[in-house]
mmCIF file of the N, C-alpha and C atoms, coordinates in Angstrom:
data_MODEL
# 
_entry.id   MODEL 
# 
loop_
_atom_site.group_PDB 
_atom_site.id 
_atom_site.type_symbol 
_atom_site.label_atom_id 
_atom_site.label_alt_id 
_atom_site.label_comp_id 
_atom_site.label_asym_id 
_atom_site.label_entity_id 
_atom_site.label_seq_id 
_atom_site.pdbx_PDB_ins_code 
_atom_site.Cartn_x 
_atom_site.Cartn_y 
_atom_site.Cartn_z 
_atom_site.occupancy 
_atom_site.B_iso_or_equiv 
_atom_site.pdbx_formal_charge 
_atom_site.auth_seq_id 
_atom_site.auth_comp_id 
_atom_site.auth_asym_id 
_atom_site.auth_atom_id 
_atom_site.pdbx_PDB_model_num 
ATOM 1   N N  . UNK A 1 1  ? 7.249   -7.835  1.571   1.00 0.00 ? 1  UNK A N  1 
ATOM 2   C CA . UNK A 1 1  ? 6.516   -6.611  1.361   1.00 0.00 ? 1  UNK A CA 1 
ATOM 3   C C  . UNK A 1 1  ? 5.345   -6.605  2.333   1.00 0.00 ? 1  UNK A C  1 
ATOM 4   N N  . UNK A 1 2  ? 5.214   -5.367  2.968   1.00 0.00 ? 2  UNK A N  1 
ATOM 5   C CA . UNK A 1 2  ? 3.852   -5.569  3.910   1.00 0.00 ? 2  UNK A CA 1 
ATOM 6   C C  . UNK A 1 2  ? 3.770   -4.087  3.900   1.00 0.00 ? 2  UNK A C  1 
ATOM 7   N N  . UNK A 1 3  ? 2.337   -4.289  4.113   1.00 0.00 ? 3  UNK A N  1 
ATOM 8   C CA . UNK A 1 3  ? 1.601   -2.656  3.983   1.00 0.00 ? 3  UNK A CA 1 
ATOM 9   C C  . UNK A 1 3  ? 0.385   -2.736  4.933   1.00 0.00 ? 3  UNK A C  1 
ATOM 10  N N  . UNK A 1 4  ? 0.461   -1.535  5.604   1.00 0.00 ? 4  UNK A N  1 
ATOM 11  C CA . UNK A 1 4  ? -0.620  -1.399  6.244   1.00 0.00 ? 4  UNK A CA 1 
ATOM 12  C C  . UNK A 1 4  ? -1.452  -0.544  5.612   1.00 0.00 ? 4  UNK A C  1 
ATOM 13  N N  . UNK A 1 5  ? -2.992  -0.633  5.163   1.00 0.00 ? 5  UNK A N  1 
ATOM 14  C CA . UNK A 1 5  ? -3.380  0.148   4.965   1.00 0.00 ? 5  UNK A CA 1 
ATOM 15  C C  . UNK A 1 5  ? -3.990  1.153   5.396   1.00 0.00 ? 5  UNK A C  1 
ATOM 16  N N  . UNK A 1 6  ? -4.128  2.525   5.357   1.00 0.00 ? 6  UNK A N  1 
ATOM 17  C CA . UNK A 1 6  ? -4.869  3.716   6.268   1.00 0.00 ? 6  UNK A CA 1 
ATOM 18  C C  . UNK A 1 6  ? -6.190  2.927   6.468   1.00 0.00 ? 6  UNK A C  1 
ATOM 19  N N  . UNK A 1 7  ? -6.883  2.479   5.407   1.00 0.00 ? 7  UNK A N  1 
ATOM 20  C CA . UNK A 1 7  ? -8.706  2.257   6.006   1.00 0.00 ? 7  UNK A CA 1 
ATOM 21  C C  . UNK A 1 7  ? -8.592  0.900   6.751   1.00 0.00 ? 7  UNK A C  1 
ATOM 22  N N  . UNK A 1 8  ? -7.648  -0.030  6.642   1.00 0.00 ? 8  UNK A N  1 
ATOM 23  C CA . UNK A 1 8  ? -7.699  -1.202  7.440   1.00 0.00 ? 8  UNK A CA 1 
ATOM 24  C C  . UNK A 1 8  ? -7.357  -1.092  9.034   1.00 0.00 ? 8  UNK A C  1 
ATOM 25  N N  . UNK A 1 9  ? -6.790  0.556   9.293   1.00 0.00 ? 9  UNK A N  1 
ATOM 26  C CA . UNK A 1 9  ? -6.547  0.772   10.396  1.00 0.00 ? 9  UNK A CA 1 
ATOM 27  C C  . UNK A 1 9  ? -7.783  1.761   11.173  1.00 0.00 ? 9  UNK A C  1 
ATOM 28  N N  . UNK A 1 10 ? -8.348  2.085   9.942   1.00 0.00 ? 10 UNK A N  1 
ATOM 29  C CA . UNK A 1 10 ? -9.360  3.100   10.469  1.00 0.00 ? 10 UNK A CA 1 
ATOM 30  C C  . UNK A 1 10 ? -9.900  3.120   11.736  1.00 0.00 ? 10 UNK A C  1 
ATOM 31  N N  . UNK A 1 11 ? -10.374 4.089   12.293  1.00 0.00 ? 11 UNK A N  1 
ATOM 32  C CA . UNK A 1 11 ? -10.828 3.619   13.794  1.00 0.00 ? 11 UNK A CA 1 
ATOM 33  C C  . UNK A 1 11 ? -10.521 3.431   15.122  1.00 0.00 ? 11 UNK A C  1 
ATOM 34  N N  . UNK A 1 12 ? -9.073  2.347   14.666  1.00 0.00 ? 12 UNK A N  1 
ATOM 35  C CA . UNK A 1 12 ? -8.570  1.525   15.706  1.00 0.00 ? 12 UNK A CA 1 
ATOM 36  C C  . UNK A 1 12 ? -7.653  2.814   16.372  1.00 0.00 ? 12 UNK A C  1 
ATOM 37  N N  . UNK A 1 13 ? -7.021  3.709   16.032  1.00 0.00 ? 13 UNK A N  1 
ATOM 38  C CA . UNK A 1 13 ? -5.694  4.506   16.419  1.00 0.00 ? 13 UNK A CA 1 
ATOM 39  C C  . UNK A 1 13 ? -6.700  4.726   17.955  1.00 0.00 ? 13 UNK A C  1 
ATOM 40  N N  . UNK A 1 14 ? -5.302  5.286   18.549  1.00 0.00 ? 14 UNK A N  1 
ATOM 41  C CA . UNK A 1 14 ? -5.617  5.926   20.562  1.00 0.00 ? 14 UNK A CA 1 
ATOM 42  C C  . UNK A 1 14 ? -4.746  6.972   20.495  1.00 0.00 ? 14 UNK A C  1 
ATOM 43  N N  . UNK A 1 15 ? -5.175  7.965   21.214  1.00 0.00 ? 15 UNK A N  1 
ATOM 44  C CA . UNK A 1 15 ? -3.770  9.383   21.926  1.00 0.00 ? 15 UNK A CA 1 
ATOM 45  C C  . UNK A 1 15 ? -4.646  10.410  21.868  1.00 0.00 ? 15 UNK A C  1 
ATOM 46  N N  . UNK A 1 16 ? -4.297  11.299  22.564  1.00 0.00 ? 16 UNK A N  1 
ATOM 47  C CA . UNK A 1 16 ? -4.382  12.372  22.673  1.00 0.00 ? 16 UNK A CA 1 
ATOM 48  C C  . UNK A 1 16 ? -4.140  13.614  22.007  1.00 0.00 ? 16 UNK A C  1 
ATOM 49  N N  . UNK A 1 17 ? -2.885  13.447  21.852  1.00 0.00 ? 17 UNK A N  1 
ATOM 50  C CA . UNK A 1 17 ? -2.275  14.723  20.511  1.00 0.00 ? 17 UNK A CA 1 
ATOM 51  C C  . UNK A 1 17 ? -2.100  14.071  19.149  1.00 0.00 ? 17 UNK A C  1 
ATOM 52  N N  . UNK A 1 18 ? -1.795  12.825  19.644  1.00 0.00 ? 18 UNK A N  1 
ATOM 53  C CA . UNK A 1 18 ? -1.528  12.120  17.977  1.00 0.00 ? 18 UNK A CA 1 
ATOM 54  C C  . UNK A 1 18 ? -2.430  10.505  18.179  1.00 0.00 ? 18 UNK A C  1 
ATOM 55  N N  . UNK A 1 19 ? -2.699  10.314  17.060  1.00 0.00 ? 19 UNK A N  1 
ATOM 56  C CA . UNK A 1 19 ? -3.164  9.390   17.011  1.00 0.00 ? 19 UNK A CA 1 
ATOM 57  C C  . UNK A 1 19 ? -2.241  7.963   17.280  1.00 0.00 ? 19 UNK A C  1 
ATOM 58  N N  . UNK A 1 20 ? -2.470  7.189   17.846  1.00 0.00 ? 20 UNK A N  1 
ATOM 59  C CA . UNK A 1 20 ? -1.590  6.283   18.255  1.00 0.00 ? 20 UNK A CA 1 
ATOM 60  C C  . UNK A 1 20 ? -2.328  4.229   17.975  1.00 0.00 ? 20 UNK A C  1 
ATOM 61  N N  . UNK A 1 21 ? -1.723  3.475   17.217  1.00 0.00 ? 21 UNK A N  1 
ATOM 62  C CA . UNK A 1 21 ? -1.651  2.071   17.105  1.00 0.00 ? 21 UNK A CA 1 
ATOM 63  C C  . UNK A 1 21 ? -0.978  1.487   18.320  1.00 0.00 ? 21 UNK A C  1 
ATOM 64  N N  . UNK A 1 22 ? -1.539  0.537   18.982  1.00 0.00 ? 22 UNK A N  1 
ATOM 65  C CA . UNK A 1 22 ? -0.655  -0.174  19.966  1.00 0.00 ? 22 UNK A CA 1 
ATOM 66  C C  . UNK A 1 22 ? -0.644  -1.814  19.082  1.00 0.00 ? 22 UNK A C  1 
ATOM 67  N N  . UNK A 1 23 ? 0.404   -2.164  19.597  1.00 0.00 ? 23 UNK A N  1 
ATOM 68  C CA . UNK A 1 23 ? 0.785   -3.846  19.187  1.00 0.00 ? 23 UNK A CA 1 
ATOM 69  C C  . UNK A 1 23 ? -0.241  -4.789  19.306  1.00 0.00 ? 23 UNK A C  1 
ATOM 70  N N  . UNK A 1 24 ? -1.046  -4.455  20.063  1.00 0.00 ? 24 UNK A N  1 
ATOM 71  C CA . UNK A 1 24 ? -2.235  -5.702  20.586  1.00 0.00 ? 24 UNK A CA 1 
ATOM 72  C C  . UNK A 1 24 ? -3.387  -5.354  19.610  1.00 0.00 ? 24 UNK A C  1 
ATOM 73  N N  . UNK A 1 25 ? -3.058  -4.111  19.405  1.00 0.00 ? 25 UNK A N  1 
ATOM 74  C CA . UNK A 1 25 ? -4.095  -3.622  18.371  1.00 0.00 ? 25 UNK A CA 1 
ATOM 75  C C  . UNK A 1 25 ? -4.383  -4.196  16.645  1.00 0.00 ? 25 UNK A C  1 
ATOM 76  N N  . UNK A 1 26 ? -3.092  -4.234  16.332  1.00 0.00 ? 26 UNK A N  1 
ATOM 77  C CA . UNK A 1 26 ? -2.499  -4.827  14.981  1.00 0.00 ? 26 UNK A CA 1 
ATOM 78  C C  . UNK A 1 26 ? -2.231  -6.473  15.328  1.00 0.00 ? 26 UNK A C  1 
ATOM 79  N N  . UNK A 1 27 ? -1.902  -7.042  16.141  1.00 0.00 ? 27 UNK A N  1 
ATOM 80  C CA . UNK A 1 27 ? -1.553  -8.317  16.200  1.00 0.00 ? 27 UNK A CA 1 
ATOM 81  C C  . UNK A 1 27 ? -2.141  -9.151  15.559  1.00 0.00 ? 27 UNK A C  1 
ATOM 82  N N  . UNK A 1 28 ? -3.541  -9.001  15.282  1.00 0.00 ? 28 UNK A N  1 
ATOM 83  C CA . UNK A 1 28 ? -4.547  -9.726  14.544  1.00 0.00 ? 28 UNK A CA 1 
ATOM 84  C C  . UNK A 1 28 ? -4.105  -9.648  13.558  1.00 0.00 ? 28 UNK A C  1 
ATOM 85  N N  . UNK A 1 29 ? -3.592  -8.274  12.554  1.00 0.00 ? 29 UNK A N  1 
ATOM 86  C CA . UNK A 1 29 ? -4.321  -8.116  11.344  1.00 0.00 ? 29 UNK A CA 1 
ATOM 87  C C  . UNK A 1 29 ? -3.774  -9.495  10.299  1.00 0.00 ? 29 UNK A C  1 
ATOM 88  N N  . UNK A 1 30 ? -4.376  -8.849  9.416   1.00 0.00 ? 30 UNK A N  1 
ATOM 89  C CA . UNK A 1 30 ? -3.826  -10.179 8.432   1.00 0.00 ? 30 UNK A CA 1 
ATOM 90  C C  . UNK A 1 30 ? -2.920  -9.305  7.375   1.00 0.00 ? 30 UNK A C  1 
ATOM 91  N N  . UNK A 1 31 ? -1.868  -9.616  7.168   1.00 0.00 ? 31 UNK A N  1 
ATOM 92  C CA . UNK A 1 31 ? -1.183  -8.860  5.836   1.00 0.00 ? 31 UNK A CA 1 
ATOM 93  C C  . UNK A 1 31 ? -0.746  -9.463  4.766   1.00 0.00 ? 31 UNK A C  1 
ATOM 94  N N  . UNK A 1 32 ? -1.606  -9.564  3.930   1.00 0.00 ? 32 UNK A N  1 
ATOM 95  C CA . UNK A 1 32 ? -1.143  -10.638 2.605   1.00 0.00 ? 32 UNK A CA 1 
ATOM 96  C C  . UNK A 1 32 ? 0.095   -10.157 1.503   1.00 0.00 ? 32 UNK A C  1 
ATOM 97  N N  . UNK A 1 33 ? 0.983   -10.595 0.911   1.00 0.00 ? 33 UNK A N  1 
ATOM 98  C CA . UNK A 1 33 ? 1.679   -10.140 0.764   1.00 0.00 ? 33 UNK A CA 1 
ATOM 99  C C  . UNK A 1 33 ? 2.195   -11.596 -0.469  1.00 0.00 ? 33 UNK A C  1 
ATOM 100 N N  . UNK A 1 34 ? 2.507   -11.266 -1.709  1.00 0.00 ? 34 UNK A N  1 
ATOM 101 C CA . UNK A 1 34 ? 3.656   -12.468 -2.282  1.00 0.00 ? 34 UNK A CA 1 
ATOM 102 C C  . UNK A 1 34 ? 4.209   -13.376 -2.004  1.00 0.00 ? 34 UNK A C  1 
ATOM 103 N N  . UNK A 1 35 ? 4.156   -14.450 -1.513  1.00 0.00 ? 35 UNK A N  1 
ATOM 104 C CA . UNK A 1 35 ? 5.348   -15.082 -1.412  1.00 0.00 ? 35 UNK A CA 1 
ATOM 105 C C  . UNK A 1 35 ? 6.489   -15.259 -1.918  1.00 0.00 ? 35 UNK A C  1 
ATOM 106 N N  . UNK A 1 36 ? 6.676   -15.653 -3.417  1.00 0.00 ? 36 UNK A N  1 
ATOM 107 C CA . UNK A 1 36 ? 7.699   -15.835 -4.086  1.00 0.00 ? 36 UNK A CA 1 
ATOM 108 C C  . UNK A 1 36 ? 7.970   -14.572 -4.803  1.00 0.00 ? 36 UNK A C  1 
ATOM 109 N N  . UNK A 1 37 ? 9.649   -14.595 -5.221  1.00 0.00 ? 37 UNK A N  1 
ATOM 110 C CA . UNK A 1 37 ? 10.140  -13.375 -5.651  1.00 0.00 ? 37 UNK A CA 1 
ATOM 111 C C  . UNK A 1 37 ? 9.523   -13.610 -7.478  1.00 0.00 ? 37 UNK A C  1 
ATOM 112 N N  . UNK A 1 38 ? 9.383   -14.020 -7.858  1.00 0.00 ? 38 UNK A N  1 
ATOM 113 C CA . UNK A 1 38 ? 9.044   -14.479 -9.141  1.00 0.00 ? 38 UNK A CA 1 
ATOM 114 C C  . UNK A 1 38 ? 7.685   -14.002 -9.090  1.00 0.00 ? 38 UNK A C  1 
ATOM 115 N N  . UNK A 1 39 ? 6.381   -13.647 -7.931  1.00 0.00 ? 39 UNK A N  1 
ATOM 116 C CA . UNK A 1 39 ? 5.433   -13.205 -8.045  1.00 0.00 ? 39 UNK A CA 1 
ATOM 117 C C  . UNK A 1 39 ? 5.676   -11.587 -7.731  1.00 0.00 ? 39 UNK A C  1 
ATOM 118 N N  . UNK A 1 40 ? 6.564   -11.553 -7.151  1.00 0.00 ? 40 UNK A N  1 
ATOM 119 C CA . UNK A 1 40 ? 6.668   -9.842  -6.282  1.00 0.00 ? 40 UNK A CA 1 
ATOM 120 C C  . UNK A 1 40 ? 7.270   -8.964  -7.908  1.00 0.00 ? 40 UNK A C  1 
ATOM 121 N N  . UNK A 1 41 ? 8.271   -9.768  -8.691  1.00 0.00 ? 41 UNK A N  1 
ATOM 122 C CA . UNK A 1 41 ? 8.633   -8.935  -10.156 1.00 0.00 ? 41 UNK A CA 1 
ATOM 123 C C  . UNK A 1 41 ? 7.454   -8.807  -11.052 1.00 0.00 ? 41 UNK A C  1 
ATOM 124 N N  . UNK A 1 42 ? 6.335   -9.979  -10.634 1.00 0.00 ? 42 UNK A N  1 
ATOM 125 C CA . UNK A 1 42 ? 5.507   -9.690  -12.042 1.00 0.00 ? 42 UNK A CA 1 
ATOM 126 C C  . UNK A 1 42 ? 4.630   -8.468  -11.803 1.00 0.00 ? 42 UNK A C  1 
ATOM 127 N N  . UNK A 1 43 ? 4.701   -8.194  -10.211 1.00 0.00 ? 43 UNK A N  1 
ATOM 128 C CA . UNK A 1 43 ? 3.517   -7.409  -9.148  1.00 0.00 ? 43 UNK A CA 1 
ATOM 129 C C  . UNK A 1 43 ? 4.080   -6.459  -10.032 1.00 0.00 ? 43 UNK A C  1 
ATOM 130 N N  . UNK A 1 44 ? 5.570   -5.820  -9.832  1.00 0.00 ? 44 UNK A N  1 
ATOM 131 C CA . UNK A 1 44 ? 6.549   -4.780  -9.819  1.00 0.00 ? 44 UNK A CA 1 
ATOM 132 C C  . UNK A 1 44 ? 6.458   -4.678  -11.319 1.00 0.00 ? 44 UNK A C  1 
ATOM 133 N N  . UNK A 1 45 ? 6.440   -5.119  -12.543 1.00 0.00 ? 45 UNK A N  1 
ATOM 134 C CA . UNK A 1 45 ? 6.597   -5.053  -13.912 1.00 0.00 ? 45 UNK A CA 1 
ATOM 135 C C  . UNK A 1 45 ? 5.085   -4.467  -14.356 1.00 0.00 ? 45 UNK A C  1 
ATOM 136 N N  . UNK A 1 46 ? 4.381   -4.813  -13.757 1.00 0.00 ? 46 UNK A N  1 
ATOM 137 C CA . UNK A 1 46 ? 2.883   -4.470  -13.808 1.00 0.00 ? 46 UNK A CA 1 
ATOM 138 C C  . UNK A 1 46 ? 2.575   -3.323  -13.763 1.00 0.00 ? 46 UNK A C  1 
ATOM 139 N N  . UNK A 1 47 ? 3.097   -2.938  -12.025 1.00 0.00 ? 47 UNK A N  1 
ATOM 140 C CA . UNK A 1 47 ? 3.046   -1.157  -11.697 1.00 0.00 ? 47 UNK A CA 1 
ATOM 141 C C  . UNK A 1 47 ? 3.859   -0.893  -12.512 1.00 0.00 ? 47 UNK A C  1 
ATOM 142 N N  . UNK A 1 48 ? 5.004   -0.858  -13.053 1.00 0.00 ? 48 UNK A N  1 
ATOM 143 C CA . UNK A 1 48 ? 5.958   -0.164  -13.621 1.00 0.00 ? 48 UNK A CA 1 
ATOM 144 C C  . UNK A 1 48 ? 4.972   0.283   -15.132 1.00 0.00 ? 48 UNK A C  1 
ATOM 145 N N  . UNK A 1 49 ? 4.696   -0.785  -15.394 1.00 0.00 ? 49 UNK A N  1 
ATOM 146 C CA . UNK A 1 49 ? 4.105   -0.142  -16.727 1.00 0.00 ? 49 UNK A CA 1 
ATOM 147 C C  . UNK A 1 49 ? 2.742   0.625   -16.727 1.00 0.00 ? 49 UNK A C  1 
ATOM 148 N N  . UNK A 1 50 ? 2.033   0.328   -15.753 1.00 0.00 ? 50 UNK A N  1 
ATOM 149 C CA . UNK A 1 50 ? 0.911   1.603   -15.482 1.00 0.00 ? 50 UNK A CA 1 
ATOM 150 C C  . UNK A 1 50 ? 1.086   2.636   -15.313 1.00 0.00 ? 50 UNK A C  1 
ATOM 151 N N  . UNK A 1 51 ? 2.454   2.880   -14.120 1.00 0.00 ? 51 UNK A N  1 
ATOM 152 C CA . UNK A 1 51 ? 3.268   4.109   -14.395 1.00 0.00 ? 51 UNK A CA 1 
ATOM 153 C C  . UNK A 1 51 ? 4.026   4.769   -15.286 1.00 0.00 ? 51 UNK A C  1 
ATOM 154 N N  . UNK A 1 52 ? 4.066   3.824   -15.862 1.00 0.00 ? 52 UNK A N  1 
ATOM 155 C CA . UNK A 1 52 ? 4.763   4.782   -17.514 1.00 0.00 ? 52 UNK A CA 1 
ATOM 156 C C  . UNK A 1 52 ? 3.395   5.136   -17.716 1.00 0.00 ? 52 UNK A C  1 
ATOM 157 N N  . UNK A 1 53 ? 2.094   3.934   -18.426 1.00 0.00 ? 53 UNK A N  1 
ATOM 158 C CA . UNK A 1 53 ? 1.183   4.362   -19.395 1.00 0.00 ? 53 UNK A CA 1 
ATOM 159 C C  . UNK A 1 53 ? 0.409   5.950   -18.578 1.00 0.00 ? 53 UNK A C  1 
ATOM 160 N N  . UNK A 1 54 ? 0.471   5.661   -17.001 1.00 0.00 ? 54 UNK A N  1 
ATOM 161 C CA . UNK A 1 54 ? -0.233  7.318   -16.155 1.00 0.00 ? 54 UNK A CA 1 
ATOM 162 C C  . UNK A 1 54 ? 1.077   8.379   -16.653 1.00 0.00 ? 54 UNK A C  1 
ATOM 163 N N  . UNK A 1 55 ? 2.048   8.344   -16.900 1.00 0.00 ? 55 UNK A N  1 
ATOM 164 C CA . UNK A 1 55 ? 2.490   9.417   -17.161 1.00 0.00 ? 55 UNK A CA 1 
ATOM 165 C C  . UNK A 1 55 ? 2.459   9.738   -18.831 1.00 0.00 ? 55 UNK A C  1 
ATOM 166 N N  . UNK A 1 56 ? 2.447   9.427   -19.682 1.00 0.00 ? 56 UNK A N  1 
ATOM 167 C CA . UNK A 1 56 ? 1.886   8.757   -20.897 1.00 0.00 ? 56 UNK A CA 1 
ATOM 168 C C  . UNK A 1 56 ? 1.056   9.946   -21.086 1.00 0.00 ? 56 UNK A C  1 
ATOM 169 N N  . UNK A 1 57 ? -0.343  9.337   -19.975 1.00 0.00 ? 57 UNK A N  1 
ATOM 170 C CA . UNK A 1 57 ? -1.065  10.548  -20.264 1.00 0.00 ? 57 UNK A CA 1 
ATOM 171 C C  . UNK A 1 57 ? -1.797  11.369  -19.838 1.00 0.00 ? 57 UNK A C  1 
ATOM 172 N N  . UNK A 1 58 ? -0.889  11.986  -18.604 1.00 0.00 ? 58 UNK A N  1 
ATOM 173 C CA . UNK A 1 58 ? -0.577  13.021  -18.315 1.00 0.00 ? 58 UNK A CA 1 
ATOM 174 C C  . UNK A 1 58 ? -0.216  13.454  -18.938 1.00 0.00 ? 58 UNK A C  1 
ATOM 175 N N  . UNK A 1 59 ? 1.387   13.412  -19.740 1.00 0.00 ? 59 UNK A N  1 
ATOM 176 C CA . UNK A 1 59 ? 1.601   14.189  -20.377 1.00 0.00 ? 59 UNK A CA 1 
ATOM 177 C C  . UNK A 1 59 ? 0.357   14.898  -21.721 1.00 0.00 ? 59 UNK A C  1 
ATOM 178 N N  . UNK A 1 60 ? -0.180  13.716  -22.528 1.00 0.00 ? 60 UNK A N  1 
ATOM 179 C CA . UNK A 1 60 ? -1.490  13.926  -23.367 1.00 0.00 ? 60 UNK A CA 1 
ATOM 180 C C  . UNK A 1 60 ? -2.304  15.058  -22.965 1.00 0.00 ? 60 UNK A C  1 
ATOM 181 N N  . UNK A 1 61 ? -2.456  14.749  -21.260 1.00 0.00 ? 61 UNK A N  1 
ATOM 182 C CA . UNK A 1 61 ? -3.557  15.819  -20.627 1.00 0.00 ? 61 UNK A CA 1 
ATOM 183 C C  . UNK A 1 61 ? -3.221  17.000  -21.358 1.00 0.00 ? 61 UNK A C  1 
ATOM 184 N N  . UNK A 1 62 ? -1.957  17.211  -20.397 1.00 0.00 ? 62 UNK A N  1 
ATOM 185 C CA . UNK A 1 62 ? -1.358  18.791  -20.209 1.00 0.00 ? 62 UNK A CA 1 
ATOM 186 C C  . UNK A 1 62 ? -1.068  19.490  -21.232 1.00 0.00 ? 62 UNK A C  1 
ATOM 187 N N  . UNK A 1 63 ? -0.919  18.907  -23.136 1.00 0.00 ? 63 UNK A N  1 
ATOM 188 C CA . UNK A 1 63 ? -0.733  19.117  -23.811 1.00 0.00 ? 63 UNK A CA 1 
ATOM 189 C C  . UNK A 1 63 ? -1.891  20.265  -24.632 1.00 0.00 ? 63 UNK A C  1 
# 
């Protein structure tokens, strides 16, 4: 799993019409990430259930 994040890139982009990352640019970064799959399910069981409990109540909201 690896993610870049928008504010960890902040700044750095180049171009003209579009904003542009070059390779030398990112080469540094650091991207921390799980190692073991046994940590990446507990990551994943975690969100899963925040996302139930945010829709939960949402629904509550809208009611």
């Amino acid at each position: 799993m690896q993610i870049l994040q928008r504010s960890a890139a902040s700044g750095e982009e180049r171009g003209s019409t579009r904003p542009a990352i070059t390779k030398a640019q990112i080469q540094d970064f650091k991207i921390y990430h799980p190692k073991s799959l046994k940590e990446q399910r507990l990551i994943v069981a975690k969100l899963d259930k925040l996302a139930t409990e945010t829709q939960r109540l949402e629904s509550i909201q809208s009611s």
